[in-house]
C-alpha positions as a Python dict, from the first residue, in 0.01 Angstrom:
ca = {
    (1, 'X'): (0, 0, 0),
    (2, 'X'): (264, 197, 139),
    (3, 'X'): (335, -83, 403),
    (4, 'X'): (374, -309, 137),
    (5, 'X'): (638, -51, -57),
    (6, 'X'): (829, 22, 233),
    (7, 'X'): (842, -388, 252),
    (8, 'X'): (991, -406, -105),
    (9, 'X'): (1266, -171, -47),
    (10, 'X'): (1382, -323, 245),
    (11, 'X'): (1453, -627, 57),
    (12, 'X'): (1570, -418, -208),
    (13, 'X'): (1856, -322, 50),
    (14, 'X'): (1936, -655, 153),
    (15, 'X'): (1998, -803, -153),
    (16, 'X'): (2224, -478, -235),
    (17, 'X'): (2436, -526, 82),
    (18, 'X'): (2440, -913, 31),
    (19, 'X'): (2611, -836, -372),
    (20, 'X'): (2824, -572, -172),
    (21, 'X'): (2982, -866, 78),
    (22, 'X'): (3013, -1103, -244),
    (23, 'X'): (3239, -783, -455),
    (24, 'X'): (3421, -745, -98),
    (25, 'X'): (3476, -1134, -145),
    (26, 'X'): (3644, -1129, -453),
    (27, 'X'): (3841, -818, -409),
    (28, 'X'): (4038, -1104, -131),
    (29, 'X'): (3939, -903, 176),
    (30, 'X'): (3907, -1191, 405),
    (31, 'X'): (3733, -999, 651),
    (32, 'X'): (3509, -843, 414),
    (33, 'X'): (3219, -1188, 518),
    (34, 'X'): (3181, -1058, 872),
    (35, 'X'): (3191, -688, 816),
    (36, 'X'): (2945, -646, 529),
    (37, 'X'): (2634, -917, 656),
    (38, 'X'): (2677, -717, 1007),
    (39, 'X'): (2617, -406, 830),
    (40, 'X'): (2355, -514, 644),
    (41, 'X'): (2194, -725, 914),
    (42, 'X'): (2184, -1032, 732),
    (43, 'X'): (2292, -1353, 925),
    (44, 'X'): (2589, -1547, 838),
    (45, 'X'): (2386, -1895, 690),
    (46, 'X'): (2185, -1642, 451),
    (47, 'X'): (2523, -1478, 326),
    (48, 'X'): (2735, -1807, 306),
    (49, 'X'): (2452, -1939, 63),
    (50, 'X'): (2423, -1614, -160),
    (51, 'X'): (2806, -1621, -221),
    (52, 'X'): (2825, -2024, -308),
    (53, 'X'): (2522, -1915, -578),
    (54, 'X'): (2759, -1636, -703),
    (55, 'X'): (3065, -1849, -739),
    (56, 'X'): (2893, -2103, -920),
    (57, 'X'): (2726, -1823, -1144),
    (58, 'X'): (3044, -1670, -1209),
    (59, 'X'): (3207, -2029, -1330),
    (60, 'X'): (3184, -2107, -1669),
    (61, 'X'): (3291, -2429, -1850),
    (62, 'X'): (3492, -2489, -2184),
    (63, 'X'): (3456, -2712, -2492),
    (64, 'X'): (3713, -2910, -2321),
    (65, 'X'): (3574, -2968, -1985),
    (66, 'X'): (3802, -2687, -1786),
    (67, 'X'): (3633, -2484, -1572),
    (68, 'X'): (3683, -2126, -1605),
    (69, 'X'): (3718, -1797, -1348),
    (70, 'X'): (3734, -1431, -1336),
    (71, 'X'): (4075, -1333, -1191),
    (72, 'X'): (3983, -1131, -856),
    (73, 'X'): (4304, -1097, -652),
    (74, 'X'): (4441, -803, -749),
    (75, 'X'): (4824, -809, -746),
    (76, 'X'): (4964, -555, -441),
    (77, 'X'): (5330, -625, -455),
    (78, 'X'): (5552, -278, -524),
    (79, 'X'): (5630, -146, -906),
    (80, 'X'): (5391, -455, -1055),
    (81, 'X'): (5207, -332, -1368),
    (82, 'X'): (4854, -185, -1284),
    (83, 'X'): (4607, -434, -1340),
    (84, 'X'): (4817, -751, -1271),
    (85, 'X'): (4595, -1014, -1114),
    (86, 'X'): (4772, -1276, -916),
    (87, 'X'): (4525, -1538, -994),
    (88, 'X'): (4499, -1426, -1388),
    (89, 'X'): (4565, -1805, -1474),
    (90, 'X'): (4160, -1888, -1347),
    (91, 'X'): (4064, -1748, -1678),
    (92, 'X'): (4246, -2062, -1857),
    (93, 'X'): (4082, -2295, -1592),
    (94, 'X'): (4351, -2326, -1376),
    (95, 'X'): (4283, -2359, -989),
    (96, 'X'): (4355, -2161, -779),
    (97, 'X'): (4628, -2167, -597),
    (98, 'X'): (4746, -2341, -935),
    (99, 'X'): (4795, -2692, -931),
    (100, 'X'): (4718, -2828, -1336),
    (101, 'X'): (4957, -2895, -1520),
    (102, 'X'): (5031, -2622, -1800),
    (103, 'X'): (5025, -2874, -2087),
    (104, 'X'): (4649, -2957, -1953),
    (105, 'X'): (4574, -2635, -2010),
    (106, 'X'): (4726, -2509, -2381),
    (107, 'X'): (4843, -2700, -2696),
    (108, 'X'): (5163, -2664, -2930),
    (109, 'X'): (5116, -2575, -3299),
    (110, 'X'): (5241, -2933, -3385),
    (111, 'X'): (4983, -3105, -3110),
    (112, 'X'): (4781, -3346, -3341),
    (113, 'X'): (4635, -3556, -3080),
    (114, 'X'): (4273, -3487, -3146),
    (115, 'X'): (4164, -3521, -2813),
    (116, 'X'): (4330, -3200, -2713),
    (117, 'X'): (4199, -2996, -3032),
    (118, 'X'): (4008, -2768, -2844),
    (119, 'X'): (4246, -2659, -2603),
    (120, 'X'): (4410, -2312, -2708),
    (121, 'X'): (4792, -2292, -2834),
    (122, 'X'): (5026, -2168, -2554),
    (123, 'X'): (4978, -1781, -2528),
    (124, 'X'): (5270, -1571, -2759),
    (125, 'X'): (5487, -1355, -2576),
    (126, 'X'): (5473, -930, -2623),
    (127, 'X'): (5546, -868, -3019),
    (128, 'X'): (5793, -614, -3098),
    (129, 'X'): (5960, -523, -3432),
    (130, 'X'): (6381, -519, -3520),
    (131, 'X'): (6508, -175, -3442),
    (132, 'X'): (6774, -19, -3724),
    (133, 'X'): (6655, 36, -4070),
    (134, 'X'): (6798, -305, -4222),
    (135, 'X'): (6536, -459, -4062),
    (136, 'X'): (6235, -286, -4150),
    (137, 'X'): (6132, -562, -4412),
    (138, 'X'): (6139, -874, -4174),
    (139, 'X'): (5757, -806, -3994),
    (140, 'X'): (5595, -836, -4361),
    (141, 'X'): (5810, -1086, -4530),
    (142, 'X'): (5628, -1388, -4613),
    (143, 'X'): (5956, -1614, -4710),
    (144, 'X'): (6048, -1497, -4308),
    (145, 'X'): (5712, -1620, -4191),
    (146, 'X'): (5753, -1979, -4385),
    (147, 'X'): (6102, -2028, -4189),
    (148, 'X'): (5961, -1920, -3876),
    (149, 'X'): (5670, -2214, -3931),
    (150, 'X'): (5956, -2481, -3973),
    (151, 'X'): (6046, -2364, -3591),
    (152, 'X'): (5680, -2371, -3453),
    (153, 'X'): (5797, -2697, -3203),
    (154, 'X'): (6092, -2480, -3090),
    (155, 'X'): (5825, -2193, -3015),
    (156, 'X'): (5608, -2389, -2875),
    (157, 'X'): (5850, -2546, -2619),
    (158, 'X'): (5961, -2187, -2520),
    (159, 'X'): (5621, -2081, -2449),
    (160, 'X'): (5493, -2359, -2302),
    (161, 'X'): (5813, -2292, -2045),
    (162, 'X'): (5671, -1919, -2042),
    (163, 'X'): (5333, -1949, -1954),
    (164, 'X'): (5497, -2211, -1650),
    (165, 'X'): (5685, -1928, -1522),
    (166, 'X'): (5393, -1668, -1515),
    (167, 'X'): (5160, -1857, -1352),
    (168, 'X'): (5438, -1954, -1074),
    (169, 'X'): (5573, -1632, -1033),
    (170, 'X'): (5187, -1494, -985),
    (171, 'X'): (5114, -1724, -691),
    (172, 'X'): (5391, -1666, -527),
    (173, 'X'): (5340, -1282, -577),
    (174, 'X'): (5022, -1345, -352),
    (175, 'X'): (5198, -1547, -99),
    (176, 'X'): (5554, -1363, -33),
    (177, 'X'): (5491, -1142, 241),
    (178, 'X'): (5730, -962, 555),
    (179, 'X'): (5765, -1262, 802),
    (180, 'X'): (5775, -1557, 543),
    (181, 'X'): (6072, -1777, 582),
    (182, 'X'): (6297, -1755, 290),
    (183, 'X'): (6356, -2180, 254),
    (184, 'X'): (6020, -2194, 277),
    (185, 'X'): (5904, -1900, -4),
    (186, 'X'): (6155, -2112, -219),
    (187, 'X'): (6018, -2468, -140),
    (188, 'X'): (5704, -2342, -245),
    (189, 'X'): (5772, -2174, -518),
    (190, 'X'): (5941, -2480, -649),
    (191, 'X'): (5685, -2739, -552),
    (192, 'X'): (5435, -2551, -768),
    (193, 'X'): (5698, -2493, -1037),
    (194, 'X'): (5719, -2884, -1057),
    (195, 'X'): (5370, -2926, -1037),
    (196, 'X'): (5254, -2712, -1342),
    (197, 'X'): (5556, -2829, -1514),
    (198, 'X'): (5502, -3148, -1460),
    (199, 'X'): (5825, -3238, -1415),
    (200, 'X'): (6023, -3499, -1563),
    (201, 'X'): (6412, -3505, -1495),
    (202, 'X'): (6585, -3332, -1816),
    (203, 'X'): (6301, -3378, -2006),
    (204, 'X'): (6131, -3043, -1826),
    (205, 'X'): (6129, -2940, -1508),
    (206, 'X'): (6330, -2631, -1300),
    (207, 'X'): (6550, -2424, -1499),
    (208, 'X'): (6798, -2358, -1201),
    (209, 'X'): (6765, -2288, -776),
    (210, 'X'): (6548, -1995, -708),
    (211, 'X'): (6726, -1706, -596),
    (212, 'X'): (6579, -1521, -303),
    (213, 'X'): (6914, -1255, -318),
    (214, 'X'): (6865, -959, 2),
    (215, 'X'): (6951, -582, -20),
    (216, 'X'): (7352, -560, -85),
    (217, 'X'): (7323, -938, -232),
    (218, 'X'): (7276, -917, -584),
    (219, 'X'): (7224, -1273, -735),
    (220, 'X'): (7319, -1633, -708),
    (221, 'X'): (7166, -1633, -298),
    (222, 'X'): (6886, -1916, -207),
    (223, 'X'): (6881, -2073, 113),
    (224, 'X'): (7106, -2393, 261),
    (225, 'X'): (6967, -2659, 454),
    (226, 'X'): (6935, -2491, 826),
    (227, 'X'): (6936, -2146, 719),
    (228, 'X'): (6618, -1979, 823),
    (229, 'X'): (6645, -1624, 715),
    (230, 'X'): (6335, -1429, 749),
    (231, 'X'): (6214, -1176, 482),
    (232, 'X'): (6146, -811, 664),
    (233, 'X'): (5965, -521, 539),
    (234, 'X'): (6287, -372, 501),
    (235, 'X'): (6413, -559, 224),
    (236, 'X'): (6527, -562, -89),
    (237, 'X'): (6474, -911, -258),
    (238, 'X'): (6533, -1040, -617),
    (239, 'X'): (6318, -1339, -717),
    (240, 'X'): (6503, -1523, -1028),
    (241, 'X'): (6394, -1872, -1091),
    (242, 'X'): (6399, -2066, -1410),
    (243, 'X'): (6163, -2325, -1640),
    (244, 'X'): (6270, -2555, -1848),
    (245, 'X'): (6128, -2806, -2157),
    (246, 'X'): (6365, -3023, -2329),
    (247, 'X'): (6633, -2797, -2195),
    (248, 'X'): (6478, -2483, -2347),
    (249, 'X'): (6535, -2243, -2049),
    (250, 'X'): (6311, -1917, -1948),
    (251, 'X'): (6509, -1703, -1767),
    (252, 'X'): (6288, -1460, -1577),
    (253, 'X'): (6356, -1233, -1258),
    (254, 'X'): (6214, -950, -1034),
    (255, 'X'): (6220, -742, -752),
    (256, 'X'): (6001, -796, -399),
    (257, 'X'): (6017, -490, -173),
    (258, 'X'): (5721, -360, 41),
    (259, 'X'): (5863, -14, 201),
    (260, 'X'): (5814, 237, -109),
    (261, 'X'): (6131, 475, -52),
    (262, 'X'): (6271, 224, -271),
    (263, 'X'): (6030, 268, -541),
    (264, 'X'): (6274, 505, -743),
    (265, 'X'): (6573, 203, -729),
    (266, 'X'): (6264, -67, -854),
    (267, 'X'): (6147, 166, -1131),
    (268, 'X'): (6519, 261, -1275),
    (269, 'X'): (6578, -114, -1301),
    (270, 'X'): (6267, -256, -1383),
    (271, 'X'): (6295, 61, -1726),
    (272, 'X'): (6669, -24, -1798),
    (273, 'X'): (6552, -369, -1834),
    (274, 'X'): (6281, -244, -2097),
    (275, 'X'): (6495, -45, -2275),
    (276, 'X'): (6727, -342, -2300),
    (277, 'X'): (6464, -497, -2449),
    (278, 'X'): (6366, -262, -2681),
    (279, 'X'): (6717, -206, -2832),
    (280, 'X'): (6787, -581, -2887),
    (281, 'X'): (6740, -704, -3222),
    (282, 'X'): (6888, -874, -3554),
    (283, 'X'): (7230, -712, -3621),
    (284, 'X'): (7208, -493, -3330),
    (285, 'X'): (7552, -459, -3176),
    (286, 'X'): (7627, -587, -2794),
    (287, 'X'): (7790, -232, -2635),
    (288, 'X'): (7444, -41, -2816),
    (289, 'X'): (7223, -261, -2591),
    (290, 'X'): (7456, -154, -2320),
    (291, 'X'): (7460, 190, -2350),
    (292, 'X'): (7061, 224, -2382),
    (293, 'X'): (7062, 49, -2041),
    (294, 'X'): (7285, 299, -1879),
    (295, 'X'): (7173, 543, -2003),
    (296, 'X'): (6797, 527, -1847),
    (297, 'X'): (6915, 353, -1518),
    (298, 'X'): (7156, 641, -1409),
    (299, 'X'): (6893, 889, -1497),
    (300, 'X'): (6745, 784, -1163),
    (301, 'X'): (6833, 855, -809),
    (302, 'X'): (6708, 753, -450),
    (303, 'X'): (6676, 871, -180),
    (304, 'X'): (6733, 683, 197),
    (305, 'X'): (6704, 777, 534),
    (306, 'X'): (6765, 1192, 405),
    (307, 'X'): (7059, 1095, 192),
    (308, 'X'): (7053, 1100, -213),
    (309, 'X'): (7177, 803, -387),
    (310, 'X'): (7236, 792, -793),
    (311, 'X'): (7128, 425, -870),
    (312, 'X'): (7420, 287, -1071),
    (313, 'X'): (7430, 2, -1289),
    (314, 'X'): (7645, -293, -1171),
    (315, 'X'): (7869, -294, -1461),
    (316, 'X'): (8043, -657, -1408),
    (317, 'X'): (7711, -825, -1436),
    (318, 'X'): (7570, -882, -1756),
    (319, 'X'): (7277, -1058, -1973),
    (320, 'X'): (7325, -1367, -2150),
    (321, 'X'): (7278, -1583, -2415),
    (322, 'X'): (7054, -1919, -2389),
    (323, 'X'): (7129, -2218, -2514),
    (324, 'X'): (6964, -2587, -2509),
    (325, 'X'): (7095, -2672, -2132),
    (326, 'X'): (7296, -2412, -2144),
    (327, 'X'): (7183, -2107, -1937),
    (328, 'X'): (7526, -1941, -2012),
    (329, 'X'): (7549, -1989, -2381),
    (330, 'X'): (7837, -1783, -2494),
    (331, 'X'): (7733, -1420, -2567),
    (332, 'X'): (7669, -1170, -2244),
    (333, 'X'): (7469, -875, -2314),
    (334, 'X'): (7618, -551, -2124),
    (335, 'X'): (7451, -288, -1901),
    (336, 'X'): (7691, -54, -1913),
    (337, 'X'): (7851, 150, -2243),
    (338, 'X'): (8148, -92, -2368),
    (339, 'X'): (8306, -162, -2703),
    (340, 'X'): (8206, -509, -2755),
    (341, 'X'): (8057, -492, -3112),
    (342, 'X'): (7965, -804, -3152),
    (343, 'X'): (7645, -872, -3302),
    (344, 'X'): (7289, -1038, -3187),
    (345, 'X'): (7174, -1326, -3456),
    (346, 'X'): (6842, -1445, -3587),
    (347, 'X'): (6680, -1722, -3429),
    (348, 'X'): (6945, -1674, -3088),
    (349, 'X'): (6776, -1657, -2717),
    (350, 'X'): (6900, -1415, -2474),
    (351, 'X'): (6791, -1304, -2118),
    (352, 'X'): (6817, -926, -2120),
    (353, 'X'): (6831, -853, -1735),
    (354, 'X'): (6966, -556, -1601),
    (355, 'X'): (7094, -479, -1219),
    (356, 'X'): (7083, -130, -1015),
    (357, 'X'): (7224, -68, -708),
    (358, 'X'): (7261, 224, -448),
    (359, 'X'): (7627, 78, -381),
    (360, 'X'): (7974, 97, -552),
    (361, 'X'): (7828, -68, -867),
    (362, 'X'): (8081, -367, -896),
    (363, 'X'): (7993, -714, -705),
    (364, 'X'): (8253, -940, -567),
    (365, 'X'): (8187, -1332, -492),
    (366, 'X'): (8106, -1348, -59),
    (367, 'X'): (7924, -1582, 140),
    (368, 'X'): (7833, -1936, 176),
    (369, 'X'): (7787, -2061, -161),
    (370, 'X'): (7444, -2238, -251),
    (371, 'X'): (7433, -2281, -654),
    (372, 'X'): (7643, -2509, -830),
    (373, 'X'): (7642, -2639, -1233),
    (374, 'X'): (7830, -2888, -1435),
    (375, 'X'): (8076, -2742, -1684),
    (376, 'X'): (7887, -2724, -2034),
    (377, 'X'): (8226, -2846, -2167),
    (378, 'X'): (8397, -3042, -1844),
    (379, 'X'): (8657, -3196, -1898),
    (380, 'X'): (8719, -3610, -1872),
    (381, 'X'): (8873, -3632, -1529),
    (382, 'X'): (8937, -3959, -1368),
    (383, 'X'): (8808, -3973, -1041),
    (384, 'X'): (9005, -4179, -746),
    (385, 'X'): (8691, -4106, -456),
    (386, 'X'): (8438, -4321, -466),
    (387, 'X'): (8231, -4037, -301),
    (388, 'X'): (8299, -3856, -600),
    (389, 'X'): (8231, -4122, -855),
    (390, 'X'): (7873, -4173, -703),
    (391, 'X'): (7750, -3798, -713),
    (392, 'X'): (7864, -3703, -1062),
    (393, 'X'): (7668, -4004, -1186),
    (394, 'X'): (7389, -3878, -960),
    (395, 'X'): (7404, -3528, -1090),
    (396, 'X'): (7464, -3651, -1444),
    (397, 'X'): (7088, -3815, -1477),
    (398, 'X'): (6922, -3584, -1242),
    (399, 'X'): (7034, -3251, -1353),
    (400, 'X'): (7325, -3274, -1655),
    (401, 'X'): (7432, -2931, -1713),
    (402, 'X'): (7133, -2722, -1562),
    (403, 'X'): (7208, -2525, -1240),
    (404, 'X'): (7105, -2706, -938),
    (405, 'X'): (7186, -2632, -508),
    (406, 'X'): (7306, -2796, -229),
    (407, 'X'): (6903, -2824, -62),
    (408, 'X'): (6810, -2991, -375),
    (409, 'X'): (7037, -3279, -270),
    (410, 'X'): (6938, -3314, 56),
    (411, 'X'): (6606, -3340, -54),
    (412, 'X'): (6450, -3697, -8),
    (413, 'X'): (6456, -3725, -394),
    (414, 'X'): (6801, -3577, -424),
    (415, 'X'): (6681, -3334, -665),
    (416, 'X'): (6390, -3493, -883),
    (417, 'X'): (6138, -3754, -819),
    (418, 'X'): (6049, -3922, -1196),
    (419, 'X'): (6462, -3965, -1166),
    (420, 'X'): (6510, -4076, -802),
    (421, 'X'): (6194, -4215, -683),
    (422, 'X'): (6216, -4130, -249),
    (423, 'X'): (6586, -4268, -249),
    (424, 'X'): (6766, -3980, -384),
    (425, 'X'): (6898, -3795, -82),
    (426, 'X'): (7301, -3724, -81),
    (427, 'X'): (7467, -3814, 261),
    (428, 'X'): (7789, -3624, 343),
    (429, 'X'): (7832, -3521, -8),
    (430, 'X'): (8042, -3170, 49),
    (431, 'X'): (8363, -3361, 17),
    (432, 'X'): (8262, -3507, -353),
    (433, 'X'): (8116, -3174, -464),
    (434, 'X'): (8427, -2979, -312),
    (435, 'X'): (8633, -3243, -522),
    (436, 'X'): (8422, -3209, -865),
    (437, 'X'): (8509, -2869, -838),
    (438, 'X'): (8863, -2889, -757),
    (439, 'X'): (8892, -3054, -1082),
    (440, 'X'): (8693, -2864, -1298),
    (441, 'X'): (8410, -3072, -1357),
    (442, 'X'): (8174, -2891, -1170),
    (443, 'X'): (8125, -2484, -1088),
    (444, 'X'): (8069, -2275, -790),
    (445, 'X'): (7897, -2019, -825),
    (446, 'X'): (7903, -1768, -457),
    (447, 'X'): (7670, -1516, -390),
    (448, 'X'): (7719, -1214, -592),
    (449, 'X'): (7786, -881, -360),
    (450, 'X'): (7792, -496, -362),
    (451, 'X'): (7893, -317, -56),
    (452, 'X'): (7707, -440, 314),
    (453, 'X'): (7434, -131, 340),
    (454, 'X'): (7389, -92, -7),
    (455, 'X'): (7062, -223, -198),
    (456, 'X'): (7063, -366, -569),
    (457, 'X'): (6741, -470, -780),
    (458, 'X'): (6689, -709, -1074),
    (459, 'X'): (6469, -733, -1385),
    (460, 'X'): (6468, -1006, -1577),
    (461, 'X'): (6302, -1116, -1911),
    (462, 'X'): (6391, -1404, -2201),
    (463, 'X'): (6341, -1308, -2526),
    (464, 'X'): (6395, -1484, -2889),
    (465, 'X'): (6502, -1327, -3220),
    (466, 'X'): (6258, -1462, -3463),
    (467, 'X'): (6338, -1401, -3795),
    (468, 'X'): (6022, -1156, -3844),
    (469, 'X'): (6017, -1001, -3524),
    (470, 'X'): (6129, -1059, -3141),
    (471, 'X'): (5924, -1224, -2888),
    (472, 'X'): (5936, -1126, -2528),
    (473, 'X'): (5834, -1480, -2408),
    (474, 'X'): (5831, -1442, -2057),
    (475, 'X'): (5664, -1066, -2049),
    (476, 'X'): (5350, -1126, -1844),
    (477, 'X'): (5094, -844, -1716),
    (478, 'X'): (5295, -814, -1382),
    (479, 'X'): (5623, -670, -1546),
}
């Protein structure tokens, strides 16, 4: 008998150390197979088929054939929310990395293609009510709630762009390391943002280039053709890419750093940008948005290398209003105490991002520019070069007014595949696009810089103004 007991609890402590390997297994510790069946002397065929039984366990399938996970990579980059998962998006049956299309995956309000009944609507950004008093009836009004059902496609659209931009921006949170090549952490960035898109020319696809902006660079930085920048441990890098459906853009940035000295600079941003947020609203005044920003970022300081630095706001870049193809649609949203007292409206779009910086706190254009954009309102130029001629018609049906880069037209699709095919590529095109410029028709827009030595963060979100409430479409559980 007691042969037999000390038998049972020996394989009582097998199959305990075998469950341990499987929880080292989904916590991502891709050494944790080796380590754990060595410690528990169980050979590796034995442990390789216990985990393929837990997997499958662990999958579940839905009504509509997807098959669902339990998010298990725990999110590690600096200042992301606690309990951010970069591979949340299992849980709505996406693969992992992601590869379905989002629209596979949810339904609009206005979907009535029975076939796709059981798939859930696109997930509603964070819920907030108006600030100022005048608004205190809106959240409860039921005439308010009738008006915003007349705009449930318009909703729909933004949110479908959202849920695109969360799920992007979470894989490449688990892939953007020290040592990754910065053409290549924007290649594939893009590549997955086309994929779960599904892109489609104007109809949806990228919102504009992905910037990948470094320490004293503040915006409008992603890599030419050749340039093979590396991303060290060191830096200071702003990841601000865009999603767009039927031109409906989500505007949506944040900071990557790894060294935590510059925690304090991340966390004064990434809480301006909040209170941004929170002050926006119906009637609210431009310059009182402002002034809440200010006032939180500059109650933060940093220090580097043993000296202090007060993080200051970079008070000639601003927020913005969205509009259909428009990323720049008129209004700019301050960070800085002003007297522009013009108003926010119901039903407008704005990206409420903030910038912080350990510099002078005013960015001049320097650098070799990347980003370029047709004028929302260019004017009807003839054109004498030929040259010319053929790449405004070329970025007239593959991008129209949305931002776009010069390693988007030296791509073999020139930009987009449904619009190209593989014969899209631009051949010695910087004398056209230097020429569209010259005469207005098309923008440059230079990298943005503080001071060389200084370091500058971004937070980014897009919100909407609905009539009841706003909607923080692109909040996610990262930031």
């Amino acid at each position: 008998m007691s042969a037999e007991n000390e038998e049972k609890s020996a394989k009582k402590e097998d199959e305990e150390a075998e469950n341990g390997g499987n929880e080292e297994e989904e916590g991502n510790n891709d050494d944790g197979d080796v380590a754990t069946a060595d410690a528990a002397g169980v050979d590796a065929p034995k442990k390789k088929k216990k985990k393929k039984k837990k997997k499958k366990k662990k999958a579940s399938s839905s009504a509509n054939g997807l098959t669902k996970g339990t998010p298990s990579n725990k999110a590690e980059g600096r200042m992301l929310d606690e309990g951010s998962f970069t591979d949340y998006y299992v849980a709505h049956g996406q693969t992992d990395p992601p590869s379905i299309p989002v629209i596979d995956l949810f339904r609009g309000e206005d979907d009535d293609d029975a076939a796709r009944a059981s798939l859930p609507l696109f997930p509603e950004g964070e819920i907030q009510e108006h600030p100022l008093e005048s608004n205190s009836h809106r959240i409860s009004s039921a005439e308010l709630r009738q008006n915003e059902r007349l705009a449930s496609d318009l909703y729909s659209k933004l949110r479908h762009a959202s849920e695109v931009h969360r799920q992007v921006r979470h894989a490449a949170q688990s892939f953007i390391k020290p040592g990754i090549k910065l053409v290549d952490m924007c290649e594939r960035l893009e590549e997955t943002n086309r994929a779960l898109v599904r892109e489609k020319g104007l109809e949806r696809g990228i919102g504009f280039p992905t910037g990948c902006s470094l320490n004293h660079v503040a915006a409008h930085y992603t890599p030419n053709v050749g340039d093979d920048t590396v991303l060290a441990y060191d830096d200071v890098m702003k990841v601000d890419f865009g999603t767009q459906i039927d031109g409906r853009i989500i505007d949506c940035a944040w900071t990557v750093s790894f060294n935590p000295k510059y925690d304090p600079l991340l966390e004064a941003v990434k809480e301006a940008t909040n209170a941004g947020i929170k002050a926006a609203g119906i009637d609210v005044r431009l310059c009182d948005v402002g002034e809440s920003v200010q006032e939180v970022m500059e109650s933060y300081e940093v220090e580097l290398d043993g000296k202090t630095y007060p993080v200051k706001c970079i008070r000639n870049l601003n927020g913005h209003s969205i509009g259909p193809y428009q990323i720049h649609a008129g209004k700019s949203v301050p960070i800085v105490k002003c007297d522009d007292v013009t108003k926010m409206e119901e039903n407008e779009i704005f990206a409420i991002e903030t910038f912080g910086t350990t510099g002078r706190g005013y960015i001049v254009e320097d650098l070799e520019c990347s980003h370029y954009m047709k004028n929302f309102h260019a004017p009807h130029v003839p054109l004498r070069l030929p040259r010319s001629k053929k790449l405004l018609g070329h970025i007239n049906k593959t991008f129209g007014t949305l931002a776009f880069c010069r390693r988007w037209l030296e791509r073999d699709d020139g930009g987009s595949l449904t619009v190209n095919g593989a014969k899209g590529r631009q051949e010695k095109y910087m004398g056209a696009l230097k020429n569209l410029c010259d005469v207005g028709i098309v923008q440059s827009y230079p990298p943005l810089c503080d001071v060389k030595g200084s370091y500058t963060a971004q937070y980014e979100h897009t919100l909407i103004l609905r009539p009841t409430c706003k909607e923080i479409l692109s909040r996610g559980d990262d930031y």
